[in-house]
C-alpha positions as semicolon CSV with decimal commas, in nm:
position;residue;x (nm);y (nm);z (nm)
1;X;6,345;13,267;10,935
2;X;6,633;13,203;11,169
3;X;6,810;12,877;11,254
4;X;6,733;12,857;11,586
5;X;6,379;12,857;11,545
6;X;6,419;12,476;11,577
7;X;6,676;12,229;11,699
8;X;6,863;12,087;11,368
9;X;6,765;11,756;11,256
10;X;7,076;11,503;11,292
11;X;7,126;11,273;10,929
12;X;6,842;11,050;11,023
13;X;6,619;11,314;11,028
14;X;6,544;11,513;10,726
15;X;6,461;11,851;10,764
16;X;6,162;12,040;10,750
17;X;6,185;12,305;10,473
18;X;5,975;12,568;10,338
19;X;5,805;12,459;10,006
20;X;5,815;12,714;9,759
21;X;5,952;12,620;9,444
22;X;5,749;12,482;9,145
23;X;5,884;12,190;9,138
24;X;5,843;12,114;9,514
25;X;5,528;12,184;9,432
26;X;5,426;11,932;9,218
27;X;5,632;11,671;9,392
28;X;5,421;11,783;9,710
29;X;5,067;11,765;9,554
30;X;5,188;11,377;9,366
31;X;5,393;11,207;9,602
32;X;5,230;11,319;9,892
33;X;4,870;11,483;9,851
34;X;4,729;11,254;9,550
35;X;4,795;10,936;9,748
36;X;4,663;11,042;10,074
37;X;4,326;11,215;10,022
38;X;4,039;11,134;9,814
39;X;3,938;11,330;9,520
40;X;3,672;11,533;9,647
41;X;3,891;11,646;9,943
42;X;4,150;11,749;9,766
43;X;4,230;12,060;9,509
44;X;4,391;12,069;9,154
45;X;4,762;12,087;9,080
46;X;4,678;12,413;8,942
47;X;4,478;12,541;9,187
48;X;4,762;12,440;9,464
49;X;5,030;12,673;9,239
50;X;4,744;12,975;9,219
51;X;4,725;12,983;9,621
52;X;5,064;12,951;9,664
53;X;5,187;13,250;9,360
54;X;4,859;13,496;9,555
55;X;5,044;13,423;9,887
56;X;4,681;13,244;9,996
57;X;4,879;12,930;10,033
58;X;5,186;12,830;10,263
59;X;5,369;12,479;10,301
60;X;5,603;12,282;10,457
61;X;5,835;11,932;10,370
62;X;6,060;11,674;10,394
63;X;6,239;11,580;10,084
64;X;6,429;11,278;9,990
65;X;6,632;11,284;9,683
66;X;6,426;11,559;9,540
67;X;6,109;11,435;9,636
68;X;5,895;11,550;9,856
69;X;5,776;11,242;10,121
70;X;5,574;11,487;10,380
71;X;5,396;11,787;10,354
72;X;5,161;12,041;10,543
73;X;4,976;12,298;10,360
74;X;4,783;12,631;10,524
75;X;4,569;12,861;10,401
76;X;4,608;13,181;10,484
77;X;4,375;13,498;10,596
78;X;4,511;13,826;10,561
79;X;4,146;13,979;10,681
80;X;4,137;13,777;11,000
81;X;4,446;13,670;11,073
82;X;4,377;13,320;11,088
83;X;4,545;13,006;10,972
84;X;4,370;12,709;10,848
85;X;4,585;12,353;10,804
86;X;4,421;12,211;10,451
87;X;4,645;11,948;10,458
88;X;4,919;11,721;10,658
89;X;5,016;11,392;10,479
90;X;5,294;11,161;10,468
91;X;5,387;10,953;10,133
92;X;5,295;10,594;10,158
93;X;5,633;10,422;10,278
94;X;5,754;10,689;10,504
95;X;5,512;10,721;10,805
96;X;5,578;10,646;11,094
97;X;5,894;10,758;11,265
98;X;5,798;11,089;11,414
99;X;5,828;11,280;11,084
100;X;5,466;11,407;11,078
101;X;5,491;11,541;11,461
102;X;5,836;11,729;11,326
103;X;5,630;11,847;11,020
104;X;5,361;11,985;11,215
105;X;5,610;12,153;11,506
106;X;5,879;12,338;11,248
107;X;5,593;12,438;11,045
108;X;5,379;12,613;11,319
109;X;5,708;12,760;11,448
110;X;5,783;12,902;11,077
111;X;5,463;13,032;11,097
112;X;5,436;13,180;11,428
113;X;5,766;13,399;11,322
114;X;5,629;13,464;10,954
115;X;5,240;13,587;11,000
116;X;5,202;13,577;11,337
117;X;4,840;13,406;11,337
118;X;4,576;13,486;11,548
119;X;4,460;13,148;11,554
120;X;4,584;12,782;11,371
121;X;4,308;12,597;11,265
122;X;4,276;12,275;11,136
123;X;3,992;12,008;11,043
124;X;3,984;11,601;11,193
125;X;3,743;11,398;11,142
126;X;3,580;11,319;11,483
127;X;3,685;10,976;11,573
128;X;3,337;10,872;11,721
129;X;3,111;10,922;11,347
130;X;3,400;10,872;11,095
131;X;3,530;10,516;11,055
132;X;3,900;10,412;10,952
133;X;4,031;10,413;10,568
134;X;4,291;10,180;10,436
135;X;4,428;10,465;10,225
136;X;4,309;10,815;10,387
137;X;4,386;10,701;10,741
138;X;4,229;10,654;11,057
139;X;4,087;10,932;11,255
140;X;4,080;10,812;11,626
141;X;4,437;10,799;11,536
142;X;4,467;11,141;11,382
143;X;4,284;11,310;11,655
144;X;4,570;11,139;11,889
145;X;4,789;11,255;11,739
146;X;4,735;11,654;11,711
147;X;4,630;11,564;12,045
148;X;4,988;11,484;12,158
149;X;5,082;11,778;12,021
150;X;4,904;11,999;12,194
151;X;4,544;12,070;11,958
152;X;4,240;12,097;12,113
153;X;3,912;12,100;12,028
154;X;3,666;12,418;11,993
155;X;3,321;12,330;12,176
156;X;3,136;12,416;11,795
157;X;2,939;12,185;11,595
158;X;3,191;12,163;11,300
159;X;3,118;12,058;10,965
160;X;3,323;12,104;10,678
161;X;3,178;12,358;10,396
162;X;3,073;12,275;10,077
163;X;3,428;12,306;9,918
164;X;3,264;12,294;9,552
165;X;3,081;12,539;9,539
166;X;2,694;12,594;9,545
167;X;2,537;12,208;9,582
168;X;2,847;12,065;9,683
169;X;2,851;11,816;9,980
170;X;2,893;11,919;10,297
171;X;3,138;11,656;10,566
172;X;2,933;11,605;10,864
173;X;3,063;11,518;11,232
174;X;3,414;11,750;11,219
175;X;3,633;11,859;11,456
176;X;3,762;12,223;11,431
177;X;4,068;12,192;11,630
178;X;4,331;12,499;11,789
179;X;4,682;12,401;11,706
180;X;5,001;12,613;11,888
181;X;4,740;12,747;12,147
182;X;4,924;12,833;12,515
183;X;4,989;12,520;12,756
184;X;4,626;12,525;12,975
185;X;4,479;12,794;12,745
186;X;4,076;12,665;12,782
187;X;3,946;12,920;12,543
188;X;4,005;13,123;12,235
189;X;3,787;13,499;12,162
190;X;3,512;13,380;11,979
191;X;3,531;13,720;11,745
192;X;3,831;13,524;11,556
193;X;3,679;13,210;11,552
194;X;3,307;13,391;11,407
195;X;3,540;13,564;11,139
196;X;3,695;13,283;11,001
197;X;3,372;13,043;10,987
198;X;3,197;13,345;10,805
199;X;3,475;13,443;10,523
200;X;3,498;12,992;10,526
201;X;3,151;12,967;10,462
202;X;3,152;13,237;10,117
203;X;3,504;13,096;10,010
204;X;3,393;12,769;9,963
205;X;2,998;12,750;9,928
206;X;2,962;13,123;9,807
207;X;2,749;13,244;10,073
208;X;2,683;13,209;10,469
209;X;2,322;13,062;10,395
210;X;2,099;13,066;10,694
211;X;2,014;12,706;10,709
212;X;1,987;12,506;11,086
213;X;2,382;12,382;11,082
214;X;2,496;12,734;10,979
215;X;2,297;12,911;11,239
216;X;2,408;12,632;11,502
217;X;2,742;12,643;11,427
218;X;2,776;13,064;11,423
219;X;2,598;13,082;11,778
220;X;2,811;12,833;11,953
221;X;3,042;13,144;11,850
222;X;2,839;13,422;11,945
223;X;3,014;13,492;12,303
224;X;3,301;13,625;12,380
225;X;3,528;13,333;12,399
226;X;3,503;12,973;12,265
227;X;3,563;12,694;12,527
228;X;3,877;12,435;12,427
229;X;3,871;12,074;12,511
230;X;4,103;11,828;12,477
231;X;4,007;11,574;12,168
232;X;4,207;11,244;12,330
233;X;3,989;11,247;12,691
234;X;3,685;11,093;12,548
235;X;3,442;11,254;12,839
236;X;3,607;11,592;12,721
237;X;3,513;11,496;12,348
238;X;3,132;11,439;12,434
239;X;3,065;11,762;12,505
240;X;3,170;11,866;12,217
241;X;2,837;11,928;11,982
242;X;2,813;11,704;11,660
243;X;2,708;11,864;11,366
244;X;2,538;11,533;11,235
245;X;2,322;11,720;10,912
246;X;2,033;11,625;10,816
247;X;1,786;11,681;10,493
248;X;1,915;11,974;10,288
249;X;2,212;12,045;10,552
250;X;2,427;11,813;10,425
251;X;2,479;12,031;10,106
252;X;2,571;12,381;10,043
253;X;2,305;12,592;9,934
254;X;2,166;12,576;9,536
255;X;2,157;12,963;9,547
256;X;2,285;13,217;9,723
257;X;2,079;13,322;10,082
258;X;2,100;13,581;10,315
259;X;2,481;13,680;10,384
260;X;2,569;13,630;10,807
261;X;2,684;13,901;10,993
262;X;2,999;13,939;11,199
């Protein structure tokens, strides 16, 4: 990565570095990831180095005296290209101050250069069904702020998989949101977008299970493109579809169903 792939921080601002080391590592997933999401959300210490040693895993920080204080984590797909943020979090006593929006801007530059994504992809609550947490943060404000940075929304009805496994609760009312897209872009091809909802769908629930919200949510990608919207203009946001899940929806599927097709 070169130096001038972003303006250098003066003192006051730390910089953003790639997190790579072990020890980074498990500064990143205590100081930062442990405090900020809930259990269920968030993956073991172990787990975190396994992505990271397969290359499935990529991250960003800010360290302070050895510790890391902010920190984005990606997953990444070699088979289609795609990009998905897992997690952007700041340690409790340092947000604030514009370090997250640096986070997030170095980090998709550094990846733009490294893997040159097809698409950046990352999951917010959507402000209108999930309510503020005193720890785990408020997502009217979240969705501001990728806002200001230029995400938008894809017009899908979003839910968040089943990340244990077979059984394993589903997060209703999502947003899946384009990060890095061009200034004005209104659309991404909906052939990336359909390839990374069907190898999400097996990674974390095993299968793509024909249920209602999985057939909903794979033909709002059916077409050739997927329509963007900005998240922040609330008459934007409504025509967003809301996957709300219902009945057996709201978990993944006991046993494995018929596969989806691309």
């Amino acid at each position: 990565m070169t130096d001038d792939a972003a303006p250098h921080p003066s003192p006051a601002e730390p910089a953003v570095v790639p997190l790579i080391e072990e020890a980074q590592l498990d500064s990143l997933w205590r100081d930062v990831l442990a405090p900020s999401f809930p259990p269920d959300e968030l993956t073991s210490p172990d787990d975190l180095r396994a992505g990271f040693a397969s290359g499935e895993l990529t991250a960003y920080g800010v360290e302070q005296d050895g510790q890391a204080v902010a920190g984005i984590v990606a997953s990444w797909s070699r088979a289609t290209q795609v990009l998905l943020v897992d997690y952007l979090a700041l340690a409790p006593g340092h947000r604030g101050g514009g370090v997250g929006g640096r986070l997030l801007d170095r980090s998709l530059a550094g990846w733009r250069e490294e893997l040159h994504p097809v698409l950046v992809l990352a999951e917010v609550e959507h402000p209108g069904h999930h309510a503020a947490h005193p720890s785990h943060g408020d997502p009217a404000a979240r969705v501001r702020f990728y806002a200001r940075h230029g995400a938008r929304a894809l017009a899908v009805p979003y839910f968040q998989p089943g990340i244990g496994g077979p059984g394993s609760p589903r997060v209703p009312a999502m947003l899946l949101v384009a990060l890095g897209t061009e200034p004005g872009a209104d659309a991404v091809p909906a052939a990336a977008v359909r390839g990374f909802l069907l190898e999400h769908l097996r990674e974390c629930e095993g299968t793509v299970s024909d249920d209602p919200a999985v057939r909903r949510l794979l033909e709002a990608a059916a077409g050739e493109s997927v329509a963007l919207v900005d998240p922040a203009d609330a008459n934007a946001l409504a025509t967003v579809p809301v996957a709300a899940l219902a009945g057996a929806e709201r978990y993944a599927p006991s046993a494995p169903g018929p596969a989806g097709s691309a």
